[in-house]
C-alpha positions as CSV (number, residue, x, y, z in Angstrom):
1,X,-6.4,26.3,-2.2
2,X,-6.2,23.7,0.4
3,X,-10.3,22.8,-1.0
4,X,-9.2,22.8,-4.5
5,X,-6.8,20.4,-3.9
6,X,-8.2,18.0,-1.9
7,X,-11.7,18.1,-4.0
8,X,-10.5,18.6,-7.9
9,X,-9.8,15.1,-9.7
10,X,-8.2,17.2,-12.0
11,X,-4.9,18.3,-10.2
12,X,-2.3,15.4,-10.5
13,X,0.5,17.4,-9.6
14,X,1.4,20.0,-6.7
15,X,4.3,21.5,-7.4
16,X,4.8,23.5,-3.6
17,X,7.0,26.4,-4.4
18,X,6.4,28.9,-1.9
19,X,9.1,30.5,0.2
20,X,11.0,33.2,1.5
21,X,14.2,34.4,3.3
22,X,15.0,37.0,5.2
23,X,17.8,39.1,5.9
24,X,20.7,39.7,9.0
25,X,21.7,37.2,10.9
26,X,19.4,35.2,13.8
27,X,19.7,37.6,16.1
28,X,19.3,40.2,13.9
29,X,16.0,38.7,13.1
30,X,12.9,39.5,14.1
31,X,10.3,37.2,16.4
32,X,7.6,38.0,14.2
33,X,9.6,38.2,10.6
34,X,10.6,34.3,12.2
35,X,7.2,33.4,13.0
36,X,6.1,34.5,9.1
37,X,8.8,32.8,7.5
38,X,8.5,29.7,9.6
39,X,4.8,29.8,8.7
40,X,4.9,30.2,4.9
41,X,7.8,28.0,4.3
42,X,6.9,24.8,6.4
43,X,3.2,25.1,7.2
44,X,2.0,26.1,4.1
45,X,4.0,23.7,2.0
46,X,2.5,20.9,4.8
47,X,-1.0,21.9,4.4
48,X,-0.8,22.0,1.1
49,X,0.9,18.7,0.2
50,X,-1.8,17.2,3.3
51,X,-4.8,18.3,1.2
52,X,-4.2,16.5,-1.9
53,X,-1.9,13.7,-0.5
54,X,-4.6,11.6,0.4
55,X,-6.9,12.0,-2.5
56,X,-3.7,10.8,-4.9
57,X,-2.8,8.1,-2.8
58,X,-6.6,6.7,-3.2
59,X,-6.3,7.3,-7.0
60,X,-2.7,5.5,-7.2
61,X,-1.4,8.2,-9.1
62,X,0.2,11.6,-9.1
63,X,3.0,13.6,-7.5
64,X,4.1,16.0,-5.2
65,X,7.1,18.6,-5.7
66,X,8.8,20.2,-2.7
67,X,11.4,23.0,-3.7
68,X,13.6,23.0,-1.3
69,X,17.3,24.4,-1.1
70,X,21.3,23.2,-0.4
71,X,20.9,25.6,2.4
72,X,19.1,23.0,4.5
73,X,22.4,20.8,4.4
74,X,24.4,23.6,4.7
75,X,24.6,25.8,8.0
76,X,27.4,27.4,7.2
77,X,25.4,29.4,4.8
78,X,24.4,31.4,7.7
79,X,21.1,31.6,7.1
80,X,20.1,29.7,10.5
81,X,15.7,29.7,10.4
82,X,15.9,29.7,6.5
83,X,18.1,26.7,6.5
84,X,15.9,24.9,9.2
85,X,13.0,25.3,7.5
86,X,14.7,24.1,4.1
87,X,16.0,21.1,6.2
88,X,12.3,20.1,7.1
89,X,11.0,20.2,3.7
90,X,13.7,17.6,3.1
91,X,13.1,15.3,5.6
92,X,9.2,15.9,4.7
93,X,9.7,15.1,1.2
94,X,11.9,12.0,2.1
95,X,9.2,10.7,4.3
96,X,6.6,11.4,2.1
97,X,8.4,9.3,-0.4
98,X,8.8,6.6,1.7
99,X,4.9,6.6,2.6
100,X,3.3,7.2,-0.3
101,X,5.5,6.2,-3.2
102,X,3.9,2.4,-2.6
103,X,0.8,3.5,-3.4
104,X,1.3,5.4,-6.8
């Protein structure tokens, strides 16, 4: 995905939409079931949106789309590592903006 996107003049628009929670609370959680949900919901959204971020900024045109959630304001939701990672696709997509929004 990550070759597609950075090679194919074709996609204008990545729309980064993958995530996951998990049940119980933090300490309920496991290590691993962290690590995986960590993983997909930061990491992949960041490679993703790093493959075809520069390729767009060189063509002046395009967009990126982070879903994110209230619950990364929100940590009275309860839903600690969830939440966190929400919180950093916020502050990703803010920077982002900042970055590359003067150059199309």
């Amino acid at each position: 995905v990550e070759t597609r996107l950075r090679d194919d003049a074709s996609i204008g628009i990545l729309v980064n939409n993958a995530g996951t929670a998990i049940g119980g609370s933090f300490i309920e959680q496991s290590t691993d079931d962290v690590a995986r949900l960590v993983a997909l919901n930061t990491t992949a959204l960041l490679r993703l949106a790093s493959a075809i971020a520069p390729r767009l900024a060189t063509a002046g045109k395009g967009a990126i789309v982070n879903i994110g959630s209230v619950v990364g304001l929100a940590p009275e939701f309860g839903m600690t590592v969830y939440g966190a990672t929400k919180a950093f696709v916020l502050f990703l997509s803010q920077g982002l903006s900042l970055e590359l929004a003067p150059k199309g």
